[in-house]
N, C-alpha and C positions, 0 to 999 in steps of 0.2 A: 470485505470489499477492498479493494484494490486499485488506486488510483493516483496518475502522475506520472511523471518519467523514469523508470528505472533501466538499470544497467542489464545487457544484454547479456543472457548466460550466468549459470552459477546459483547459488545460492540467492543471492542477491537479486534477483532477474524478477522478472512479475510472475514468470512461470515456476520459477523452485520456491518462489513464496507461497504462490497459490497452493502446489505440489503439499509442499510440506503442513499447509494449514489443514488439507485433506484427510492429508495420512495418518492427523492426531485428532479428527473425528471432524473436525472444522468444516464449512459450507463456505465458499468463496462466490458471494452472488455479484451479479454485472449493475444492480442497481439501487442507488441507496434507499434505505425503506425506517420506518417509526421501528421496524424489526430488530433491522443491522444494529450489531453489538460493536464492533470496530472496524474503522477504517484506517488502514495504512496508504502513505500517503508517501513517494515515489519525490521527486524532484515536483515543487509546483509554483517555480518563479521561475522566472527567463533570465534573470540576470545571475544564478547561479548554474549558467549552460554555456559555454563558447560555441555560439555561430548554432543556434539550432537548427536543424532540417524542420520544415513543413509537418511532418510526421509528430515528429519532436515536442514543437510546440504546439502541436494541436492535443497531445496526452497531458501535456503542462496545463493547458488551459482547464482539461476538462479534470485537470487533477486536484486545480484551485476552486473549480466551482461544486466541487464533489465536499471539499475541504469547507465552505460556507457553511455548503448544507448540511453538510456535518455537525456543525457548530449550532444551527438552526435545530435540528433534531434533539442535539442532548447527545451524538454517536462520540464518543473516546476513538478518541483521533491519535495513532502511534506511526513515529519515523520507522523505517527501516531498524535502526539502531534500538533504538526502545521496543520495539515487538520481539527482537533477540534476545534483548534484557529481561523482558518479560515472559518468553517463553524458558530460559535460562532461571528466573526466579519460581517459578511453580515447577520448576523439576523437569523441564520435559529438556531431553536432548535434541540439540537441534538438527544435529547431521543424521541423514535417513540409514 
């Protein structure tokens, strides 16, 4: 799962993370469940965003409360940065 603000385009984007979680057998679901194994977790504070758009911070919010219940469930919660690291420590190359 997938939730938060991230950067538009790239690797880094919600869409080449989803992409690449795919491509190495992964299921990228829209909503968190007792199931969901991890959630990465995109920008989900406002005050590490200059001047958010509407848009913006409506994925922040719903990044933070994705982020609770995550913690409410028992779901391992991974940055951007640490899902790299972790997909880079069990071997798998990250670039498609």
């Amino acid at each position: 799962m997938l939730k938060g603000l991230f950067p538009k385009g790239g690797d880094h984007s919600k869409e080449g993370l989803g992409g690449m979680i795919v491509r190495y057998g992964g299921v990228v679901e829209d909503e968190l469940s007792l199931d969901t194994d991890y959630l990465i977790v995109g920008v989900i504070d406002e005050k590490d965003v200059t001047d958010p758009s509407l848009a913006a911070r409506a994925a922040i919010a719903e990044g933070a409360k994705a982020y609770e219940d995550a913690r409410h469930y028992y779901v391992t919660v991974l940055t951007i940065d640490k899902f790299f690291k972790y997909m880079n420590r069990v071997g798998t190359t990250v670039a498609p």
